[in-house]
C-alpha positions as CSV (number, residue, x, y, z in Angstrom):
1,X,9.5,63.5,-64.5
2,X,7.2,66.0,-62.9
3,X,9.3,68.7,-61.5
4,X,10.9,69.7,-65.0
5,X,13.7,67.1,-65.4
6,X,14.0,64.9,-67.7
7,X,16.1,61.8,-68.8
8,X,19.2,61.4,-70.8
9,X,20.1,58.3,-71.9
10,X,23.7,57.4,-72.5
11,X,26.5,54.5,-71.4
12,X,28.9,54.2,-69.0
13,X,32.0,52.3,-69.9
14,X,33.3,50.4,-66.9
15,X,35.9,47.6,-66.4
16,X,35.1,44.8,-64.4
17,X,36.8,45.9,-61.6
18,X,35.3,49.3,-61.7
19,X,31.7,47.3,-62.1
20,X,32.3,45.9,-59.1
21,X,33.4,48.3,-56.7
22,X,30.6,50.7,-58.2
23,X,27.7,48.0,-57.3
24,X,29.5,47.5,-54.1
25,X,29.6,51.4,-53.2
26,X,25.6,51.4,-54.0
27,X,25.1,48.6,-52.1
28,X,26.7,50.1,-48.8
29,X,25.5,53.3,-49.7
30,X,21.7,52.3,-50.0
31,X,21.8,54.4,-52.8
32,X,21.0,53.5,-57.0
33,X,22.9,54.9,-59.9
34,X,20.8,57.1,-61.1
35,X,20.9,59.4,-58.3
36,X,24.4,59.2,-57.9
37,X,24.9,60.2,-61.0
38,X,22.3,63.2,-61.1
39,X,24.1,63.9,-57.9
40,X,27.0,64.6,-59.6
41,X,26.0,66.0,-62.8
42,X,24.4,68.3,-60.6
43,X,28.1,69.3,-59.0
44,X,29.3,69.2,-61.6
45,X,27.0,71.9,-63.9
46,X,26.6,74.3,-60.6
47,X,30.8,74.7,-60.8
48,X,31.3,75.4,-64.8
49,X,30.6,79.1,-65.8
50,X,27.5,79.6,-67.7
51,X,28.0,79.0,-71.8
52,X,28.3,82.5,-74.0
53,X,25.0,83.3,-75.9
54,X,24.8,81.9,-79.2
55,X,25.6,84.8,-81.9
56,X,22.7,86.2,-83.3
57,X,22.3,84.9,-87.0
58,X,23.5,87.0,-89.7
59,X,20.6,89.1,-91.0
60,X,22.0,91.8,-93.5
61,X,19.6,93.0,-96.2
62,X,21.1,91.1,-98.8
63,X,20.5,87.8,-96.5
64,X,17.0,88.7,-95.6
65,X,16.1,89.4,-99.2
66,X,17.2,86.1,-100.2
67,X,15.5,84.8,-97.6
68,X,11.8,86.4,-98.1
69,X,12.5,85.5,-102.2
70,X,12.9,82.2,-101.3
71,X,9.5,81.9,-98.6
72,X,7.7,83.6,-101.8
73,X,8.8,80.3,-103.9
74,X,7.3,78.1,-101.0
75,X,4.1,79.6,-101.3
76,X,1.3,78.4,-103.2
């Protein structure tokens, strides 16, 4: 997409029924699936709380050494 987004595919597990009414709705609403459900995905995201920041990784002296050892081994 051009404005940043981009797609995520997944499924949607419907009964008939639910099928049916949902094409229904669509149809009435002049409206297709995919923006209904960005519509409410976007709801959805812009009511949760933002996540907490990932921990930083664990970088003690004994960690990094092990660390640089084993970049020396890569080396040629």
């Amino acid at each position: 997409m051009d404005d940043g987004r981009f797609t995520i595919p997944t499924r949607v597990y419907l009964t008939a029924a639910q099928r049916a009414k949902l094409d229904g709705l669509l149809r009435l609403g002049e409206q297709n699936l995919d923006a209904l459900l960005t519509g409410l995905l976007e709801e959805y995201l812009a009511a949760q709380p933002d996540p907490p920041a990932e921990p930083e990784p664990d970088m003690s002296d004994a960690r990094a050494a092990e660390l640089a050892g084993r970049r020396r081994e890569l080396r040629p």
